[in-house]
C-alpha positions as CSV (number, residue, x, y, z in Angstrom):
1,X,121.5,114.2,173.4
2,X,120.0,110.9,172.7
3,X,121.7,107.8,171.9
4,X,121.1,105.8,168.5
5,X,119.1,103.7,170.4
6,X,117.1,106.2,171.5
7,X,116.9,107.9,168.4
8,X,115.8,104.1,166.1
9,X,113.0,104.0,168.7
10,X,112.0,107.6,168.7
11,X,112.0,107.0,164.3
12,X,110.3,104.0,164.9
13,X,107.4,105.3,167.4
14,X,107.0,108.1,165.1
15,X,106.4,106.3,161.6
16,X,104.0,103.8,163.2
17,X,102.1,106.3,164.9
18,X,101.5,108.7,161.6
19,X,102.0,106.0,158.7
20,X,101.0,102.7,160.0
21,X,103.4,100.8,158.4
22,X,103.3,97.2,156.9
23,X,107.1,97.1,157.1
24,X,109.4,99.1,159.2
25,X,113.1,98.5,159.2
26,X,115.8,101.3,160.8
27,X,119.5,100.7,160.6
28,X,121.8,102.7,162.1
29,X,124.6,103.3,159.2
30,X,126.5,105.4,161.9
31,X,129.8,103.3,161.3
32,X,129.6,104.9,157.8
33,X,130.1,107.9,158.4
34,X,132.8,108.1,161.5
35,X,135.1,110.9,160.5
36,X,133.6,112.9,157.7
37,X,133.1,116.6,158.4
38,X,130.1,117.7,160.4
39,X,129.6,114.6,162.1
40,X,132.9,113.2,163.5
41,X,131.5,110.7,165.5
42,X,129.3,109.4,163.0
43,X,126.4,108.9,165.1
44,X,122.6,109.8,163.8
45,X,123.1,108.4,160.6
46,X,120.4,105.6,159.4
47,X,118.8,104.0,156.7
48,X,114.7,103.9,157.1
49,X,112.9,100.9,155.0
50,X,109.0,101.8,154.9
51,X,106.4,100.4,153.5
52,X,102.8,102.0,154.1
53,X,99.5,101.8,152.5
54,X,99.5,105.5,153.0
55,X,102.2,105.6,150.6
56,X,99.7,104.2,147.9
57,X,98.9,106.6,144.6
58,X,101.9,108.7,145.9
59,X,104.3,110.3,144.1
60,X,108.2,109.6,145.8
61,X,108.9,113.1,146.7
62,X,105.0,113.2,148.0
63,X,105.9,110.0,150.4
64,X,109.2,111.9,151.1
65,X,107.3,114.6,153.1
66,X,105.1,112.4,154.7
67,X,108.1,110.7,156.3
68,X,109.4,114.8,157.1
69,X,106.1,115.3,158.3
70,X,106.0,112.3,160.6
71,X,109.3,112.8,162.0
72,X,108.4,117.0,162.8
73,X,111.5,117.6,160.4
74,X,111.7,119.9,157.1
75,X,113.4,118.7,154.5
76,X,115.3,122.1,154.8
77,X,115.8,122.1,158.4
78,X,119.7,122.2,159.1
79,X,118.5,120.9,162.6
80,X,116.7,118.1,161.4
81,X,118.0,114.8,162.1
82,X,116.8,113.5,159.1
83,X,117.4,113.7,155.3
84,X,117.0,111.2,152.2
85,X,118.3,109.8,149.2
């Protein structure tokens, strides 16, 4: 399993590589969410601020699955370690 580290580098390389970012920011919120059900340790929880002219003319949920897409996660994947707000 990797380690937050691991994982905010393995966000990181992934975003730059597909959306060429102008701003890339990941935080690792995992403090938040120590104790709540399905993730007692509360690790593998972050916040991603993105900004990407690839982004530009596209609707939210559109940009949404480019970030899925990027990452090799479905928004629907139980598996995935991703999901948004």
């Amino acid at each position: 399993m990797l380690s937050n580290e691991q994982r905010i580098e393995l966000i990181k390389k992934k975003l730059t590589e597909e959306l060429a970012p102008t701003v890339l920011e990941v935080i690792d919120d995992s403090h938040l969410h120590a104790g709540h059900a399905g993730a007692k340790s509360g690790k593998g929880h972050f916040t991603v601020k993105l900004k990407s002219d690839a982004f530009s003319n596209k609707r939210l949920i559109q940009c949404h699955q480019m970030v899925y897409k990027a990452l090799g996660s479905g928004k629907k994947s139980r598996r995935s370690f991703i999901n948004s707000s």
